[in-house]
LODRENGU-341666 format. One record per residue (C-alpha): residue in three letters; x, z, y. Coordinates in steps of 0.1 Angstrom, whole numbers, plus 5000, padded with zeros to 4 digits. Example, Ala and Ser with C-alpha at 12.3 -4.5 7.8 and 13.67 -1.06 7.14 Angstrom:
REM residues 2
Ala512350784955/Ser513750714989/
END
This chain:
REM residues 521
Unk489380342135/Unk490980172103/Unk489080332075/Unk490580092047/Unk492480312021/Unk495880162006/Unk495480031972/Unk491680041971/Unk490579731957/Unk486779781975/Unk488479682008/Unk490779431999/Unk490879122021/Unk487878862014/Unk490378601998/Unk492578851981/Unk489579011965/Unk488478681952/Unk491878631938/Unk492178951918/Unk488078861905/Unk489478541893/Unk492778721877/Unk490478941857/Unk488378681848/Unk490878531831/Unk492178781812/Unk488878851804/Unk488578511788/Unk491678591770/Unk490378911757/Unk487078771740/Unk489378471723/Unk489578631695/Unk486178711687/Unk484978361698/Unk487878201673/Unk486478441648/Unk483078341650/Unk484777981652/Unk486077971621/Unk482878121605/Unk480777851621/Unk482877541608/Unk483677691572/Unk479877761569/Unk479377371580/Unk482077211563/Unk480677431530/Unk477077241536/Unk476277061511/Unk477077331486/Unk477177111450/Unk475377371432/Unk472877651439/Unk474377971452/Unk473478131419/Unk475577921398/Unk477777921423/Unk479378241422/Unk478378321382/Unk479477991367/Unk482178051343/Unk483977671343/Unk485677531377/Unk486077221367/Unk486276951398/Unk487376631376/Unk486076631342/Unk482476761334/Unk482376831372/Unk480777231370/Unk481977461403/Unk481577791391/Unk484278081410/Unk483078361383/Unk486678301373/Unk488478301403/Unk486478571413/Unk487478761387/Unk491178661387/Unk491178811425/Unk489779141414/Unk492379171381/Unk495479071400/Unk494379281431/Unk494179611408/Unk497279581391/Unk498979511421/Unk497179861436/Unk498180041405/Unk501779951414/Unk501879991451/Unk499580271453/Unk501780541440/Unk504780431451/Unk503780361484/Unk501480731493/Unk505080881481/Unk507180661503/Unk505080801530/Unk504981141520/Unk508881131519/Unk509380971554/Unk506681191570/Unk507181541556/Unk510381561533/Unk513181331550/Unk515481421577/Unk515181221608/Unk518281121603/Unk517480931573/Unk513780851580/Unk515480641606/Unk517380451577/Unk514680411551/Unk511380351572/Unk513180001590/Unk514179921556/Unk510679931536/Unk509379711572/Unk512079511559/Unk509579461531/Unk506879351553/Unk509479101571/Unk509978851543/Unk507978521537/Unk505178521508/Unk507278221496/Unk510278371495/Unk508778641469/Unk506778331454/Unk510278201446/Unk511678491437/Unk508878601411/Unk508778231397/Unk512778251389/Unk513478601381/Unk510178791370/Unk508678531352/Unk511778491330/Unk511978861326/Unk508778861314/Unk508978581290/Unk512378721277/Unk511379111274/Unk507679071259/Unk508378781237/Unk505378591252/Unk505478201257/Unk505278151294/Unk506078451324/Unk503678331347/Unk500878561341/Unk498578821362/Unk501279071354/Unk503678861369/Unk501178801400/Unk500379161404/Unk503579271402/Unk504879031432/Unk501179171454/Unk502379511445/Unk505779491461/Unk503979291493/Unk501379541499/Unk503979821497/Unk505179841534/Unk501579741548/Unk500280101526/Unk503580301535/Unk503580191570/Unk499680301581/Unk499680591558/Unk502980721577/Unk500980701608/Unk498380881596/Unk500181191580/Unk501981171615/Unk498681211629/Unk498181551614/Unk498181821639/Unk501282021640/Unk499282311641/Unk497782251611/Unk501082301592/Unk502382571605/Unk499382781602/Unk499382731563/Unk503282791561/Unk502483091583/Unk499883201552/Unk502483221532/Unk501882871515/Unk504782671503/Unk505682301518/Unk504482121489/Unk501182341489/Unk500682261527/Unk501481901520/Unk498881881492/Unk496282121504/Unk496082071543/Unk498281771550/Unk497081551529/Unk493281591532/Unk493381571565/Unk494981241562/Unk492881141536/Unk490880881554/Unk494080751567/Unk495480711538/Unk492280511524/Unk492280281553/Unk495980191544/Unk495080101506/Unk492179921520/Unk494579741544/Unk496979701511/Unk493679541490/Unk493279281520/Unk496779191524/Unk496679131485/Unk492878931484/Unk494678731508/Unk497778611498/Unk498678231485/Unk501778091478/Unk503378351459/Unk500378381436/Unk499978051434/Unk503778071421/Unk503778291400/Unk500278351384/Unk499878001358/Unk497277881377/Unk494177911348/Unk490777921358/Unk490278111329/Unk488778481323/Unk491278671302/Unk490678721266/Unk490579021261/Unk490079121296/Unk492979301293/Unk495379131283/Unk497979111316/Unk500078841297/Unk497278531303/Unk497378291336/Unk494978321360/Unk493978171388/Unk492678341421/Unk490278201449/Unk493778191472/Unk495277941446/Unk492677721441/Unk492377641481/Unk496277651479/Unk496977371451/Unk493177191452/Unk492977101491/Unk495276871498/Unk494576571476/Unk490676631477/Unk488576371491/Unk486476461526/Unk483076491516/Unk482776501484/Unk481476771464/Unk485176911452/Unk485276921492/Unk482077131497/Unk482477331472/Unk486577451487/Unk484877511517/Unk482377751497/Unk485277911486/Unk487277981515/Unk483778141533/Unk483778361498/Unk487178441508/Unk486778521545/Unk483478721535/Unk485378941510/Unk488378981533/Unk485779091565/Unk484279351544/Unk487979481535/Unk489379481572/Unk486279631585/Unk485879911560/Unk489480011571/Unk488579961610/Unk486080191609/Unk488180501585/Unk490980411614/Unk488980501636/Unk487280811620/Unk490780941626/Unk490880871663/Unk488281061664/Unk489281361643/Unk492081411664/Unk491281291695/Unk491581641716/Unk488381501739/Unk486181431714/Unk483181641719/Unk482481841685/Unk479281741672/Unk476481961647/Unk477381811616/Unk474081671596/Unk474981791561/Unk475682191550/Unk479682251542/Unk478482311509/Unk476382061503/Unk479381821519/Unk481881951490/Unk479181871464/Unk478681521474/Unk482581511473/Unk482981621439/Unk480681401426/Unk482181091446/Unk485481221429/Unk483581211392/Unk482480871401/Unk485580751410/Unk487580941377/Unk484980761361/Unk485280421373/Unk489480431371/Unk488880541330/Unk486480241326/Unk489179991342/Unk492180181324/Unk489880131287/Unk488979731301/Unk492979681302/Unk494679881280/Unk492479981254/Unk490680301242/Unk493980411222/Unk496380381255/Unk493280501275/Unk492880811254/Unk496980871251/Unk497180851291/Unk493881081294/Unk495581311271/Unk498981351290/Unk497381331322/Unk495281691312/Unk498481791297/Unk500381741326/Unk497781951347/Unk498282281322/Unk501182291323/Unk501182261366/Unk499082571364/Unk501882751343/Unk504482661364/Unk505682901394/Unk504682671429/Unk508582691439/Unk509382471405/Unk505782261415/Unk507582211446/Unk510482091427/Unk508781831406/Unk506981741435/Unk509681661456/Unk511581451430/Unk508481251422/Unk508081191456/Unk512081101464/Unk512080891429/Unk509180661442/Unk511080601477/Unk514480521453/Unk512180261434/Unk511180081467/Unk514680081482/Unk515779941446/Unk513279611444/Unk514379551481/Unk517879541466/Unk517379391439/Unk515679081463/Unk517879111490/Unk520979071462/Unk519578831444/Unk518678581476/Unk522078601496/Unk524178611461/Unk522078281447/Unk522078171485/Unk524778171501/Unk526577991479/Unk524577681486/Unk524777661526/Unk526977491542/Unk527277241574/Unk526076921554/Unk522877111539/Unk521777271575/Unk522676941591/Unk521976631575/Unk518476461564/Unk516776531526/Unk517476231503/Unk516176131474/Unk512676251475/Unk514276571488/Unk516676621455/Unk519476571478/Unk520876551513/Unk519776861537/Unk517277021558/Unk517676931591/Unk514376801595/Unk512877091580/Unk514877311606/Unk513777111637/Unk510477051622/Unk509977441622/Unk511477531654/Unk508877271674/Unk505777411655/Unk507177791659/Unk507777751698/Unk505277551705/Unk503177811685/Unk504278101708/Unk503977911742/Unk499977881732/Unk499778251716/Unk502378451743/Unk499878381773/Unk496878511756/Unk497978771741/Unk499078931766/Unk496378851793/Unk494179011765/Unk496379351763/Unk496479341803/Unk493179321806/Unk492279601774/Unk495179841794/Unk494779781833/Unk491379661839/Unk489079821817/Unk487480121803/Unk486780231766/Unk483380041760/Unk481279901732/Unk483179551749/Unk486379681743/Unk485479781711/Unk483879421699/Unk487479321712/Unk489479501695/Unk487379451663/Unk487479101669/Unk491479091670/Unk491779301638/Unk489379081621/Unk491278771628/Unk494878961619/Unk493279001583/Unk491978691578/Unk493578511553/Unk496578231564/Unk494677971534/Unk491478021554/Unk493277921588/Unk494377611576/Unk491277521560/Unk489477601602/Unk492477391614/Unk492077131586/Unk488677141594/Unk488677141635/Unk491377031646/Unk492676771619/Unk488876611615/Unk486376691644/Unk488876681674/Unk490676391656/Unk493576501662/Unk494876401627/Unk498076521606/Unk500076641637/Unk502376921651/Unk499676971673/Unk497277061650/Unk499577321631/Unk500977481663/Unk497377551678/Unk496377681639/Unk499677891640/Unk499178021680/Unk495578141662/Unk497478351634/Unk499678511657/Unk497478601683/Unk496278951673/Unk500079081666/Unk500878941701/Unk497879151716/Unk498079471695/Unk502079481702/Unk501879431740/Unk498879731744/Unk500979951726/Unk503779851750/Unk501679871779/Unk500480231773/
END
């Protein structure tokens, strides 16, 4: 009697069975790329670093990067440029953003969530350099003009620009996370009688509240991060701000100084060692970031994962809400301290001031004009996004369009590139983009096939999956420095299209992977 069952792979035919071993194998290898590139470019950062022209100590306190004259390597500057830029540009986004995704998750009509949500990815869709550009001809000349100072390019200028990128990353994830809020949930405080702004704020809200943290967190990285439009826009100082407040100085942020100071450093110097130290710094910073927002991503999962065997929690309810008011003092606390650092005690004290008279006079008000408020806050903050992307959309095809024509996209630069076209340009980018995608299509989606359709949830899947997000945070700067450093000098493979299209295929990996598993589902 034949006792072999259709489909089962335990009686599959001896070279068949071998076939589909080696298939998964495969895409196993695929799976684990990520996590092997990772730990890749740890491993050749941390040796290109070595060396280090200083002690560790002075290293990361020294208040003078100077590679040239009176040679001193201290990132306390840069350091703290990061930091100043990366809080005004969460000042900005913050708000505006958490409304945006209040408005497209609770308030707007699908009808017009349909319109709004593509157009703030729109956001997400447009190349650092082409805000770089945008910030070093428009903002930076506002700001010169409007505050009477001598130059534009300052950290407002630069955390202004980070704001507007980190908008659709914040919008985006929180979206998915008050989307992730049970149903039930709502209507069983609308049921109690509560109004939609008080079951937004009081139930909603909280239960998206890690959610919502991972997507500033995600907002922080993308912002830590990013080069060429601070490096644009920001002056470039390796200066600490005096007074620390004072948004109208130049800066200069660990991004930048890999950005302008790489490519005409000499390999092996001490200027060389000490980049290197700077783009680990970077990669640290940025690992702490992406993993702090893993792991409240997946506290969600969790939370509403209708499987997810409930647990005895360890801590009392009560004593849970007192550990969560005092986190909230803390954090009050901290927030005054940074708004007194930049503005001053006299702005500080004004803001505090309207801030508690502001919440009197919520407690006066009847919840349906709350509501009211509420809701025009909310829609005014998802005007203001769809206003700066018109203001850059505008500003790029009116100034831009004007300039193309058949010579410029066809013919050769001249001239140092002052004249003539960029044909060159165009087929340059088209080799290194496809040739980019032939390396990254195949693993990506051998990993997603083999995350989908060949195994189960497991700490593997998990160091995966980790691995993958890891590598879509880190820093573009930091990938050129691995390719700079692999590729260009170790494998030998010099200055080459090569070498970029294998650094690119790296980038792009991780989107590939995460796009495809969705897809697969």
């Amino acid at each position: 009697m034949n006792t072999k069952k259709k489909g089962s792979t335990l009686f599959l035919h001896p070279k068949r069975n071998r076939r589909e071993k080696g298939i998964r194998s495969i895409f196993f290898i695929a799976a684990i790329f990520g996590v092997i590139t990772i730990f890749s470019i740890l491993f050749f950062l941390l040796k290109e670093t070595y060396p280090l022209p200083t002690d560790l100590w002075s290293f990361l306190s020294g208040t003078t990067w100077s590679p040239t004259e009176s040679v001193q390597f201290g990132t306390y500057p840069l350091i703290v440029g990061t930091l100043l830029v990366t809080f005004g540009a969460m000042a900005l986004a913050i708000p505006l953003s958490i409304g945006g995704a209040l408005f497209i998750s609770e308030i707007a009509s699908s009808r017009v969530r349909s319109i709004i949500k593509p157009a703030i990815e729109l956001l997400a869709g447009i190349p650092s350099v082409v805000y770089g550009f945008f910030g070093l001809v428009l903002l930076t000349t506002w700001i010169k003009d409007f505050f009477g100072v001598p130059t534009g390019e300052t950290w407002l200028a630069g955390s202004i620009i980070l704001g507007i990128m980190a908008i659709p990353t914040i919008t985006t994830v929180a979206e998915d996370a008050l989307k992730a809020v049970p149903r039930e949930y709502k209507e069983g405080s609308l049921a109690m009688g509560a109004t939609r702004w008080q079951t937004i704020r009081k139930v909603v809200v909280p239960s998206a509240l890690s959610g919502i943290t991972a997507a500033i967190i995600l907002g922080i990285g993308r912002a830590v991060g990013e080069t060429m439009a601070i490096l644009m826009v920001c002056g470039n100082a390796a200066i600490i701000p005096t007074p620390l407040w004072n948004m109208f100085s130049p800066i200069r942020t660990l991004t930048s100084t890999l950005g302008i100071e790489t490519g005409e450093v000499p390999v092996g110097g001490p200027h060389y060692h000490a980049l290197f130290g700077v783009a680990v710094l970077l990669l640290l910073i940025t690992f702490i970031i992406n993993m702090s927002a893993v792991y409240l991503l997946g506290v969600i999962q969790k939370k509403h994962s209708a499987t997810e065997k409930k647990k005895k929690p360890l801590l009392s309810v009560t004593l849970l809400a007192n550990i969560k008011k005092i986190f909230i003092s803390i954090i009050v606390l901290v927030l005054l301290l940074l708004l007194y650092l930049i503005t001053g005690l006299v702005m500080t004290s004004v803001l505090v001031v309207l801030g508690v008279v502001f919440w009197l006079l919520t407690k006066k008000l009847s919840q349906k004009s709350l509501q009211k408020i509420s809701f025009v806050t909310i829609g005014a903050s998802i005007v203001f996004i769809l206003i700066i992307l018109g203001i850059i959309l505008s500003y790029i095809f009116i100034d831009g369009t004007g300039a193309l024509s058949w010579e410029f996209l066809t013919q050769a630069p001249r001239n140092l590139g002052r004249s003539g076209g960029i044909s060159t340009a165009l087929i340059g980018t088209l080799y290194l983009v496809a040739g980019a995608i032939a390396i990254a299509l195949p693993i990506g989606v051998g990993a997603s096939i083999y995350l989908t359709e060949y195994t189960k949830e497991n700490i593997v899947t998990k160091i995966i999956r980790t691995g993958a997000d890891l590598l879509n945070g880190t820093p573009s700067i930091v990938f050129g420095l691995f390719g700079f450093a692999f590729f260009v000098l170790y494998l030998n493979f010099g200055f080459s299209l090569l070498a970029g299209q294998i650094t690119l295929a790296f980038m792009i990996i991780p989107t590939i992977l995460r796009t495809t598993e969705e897809a697969l589902r």
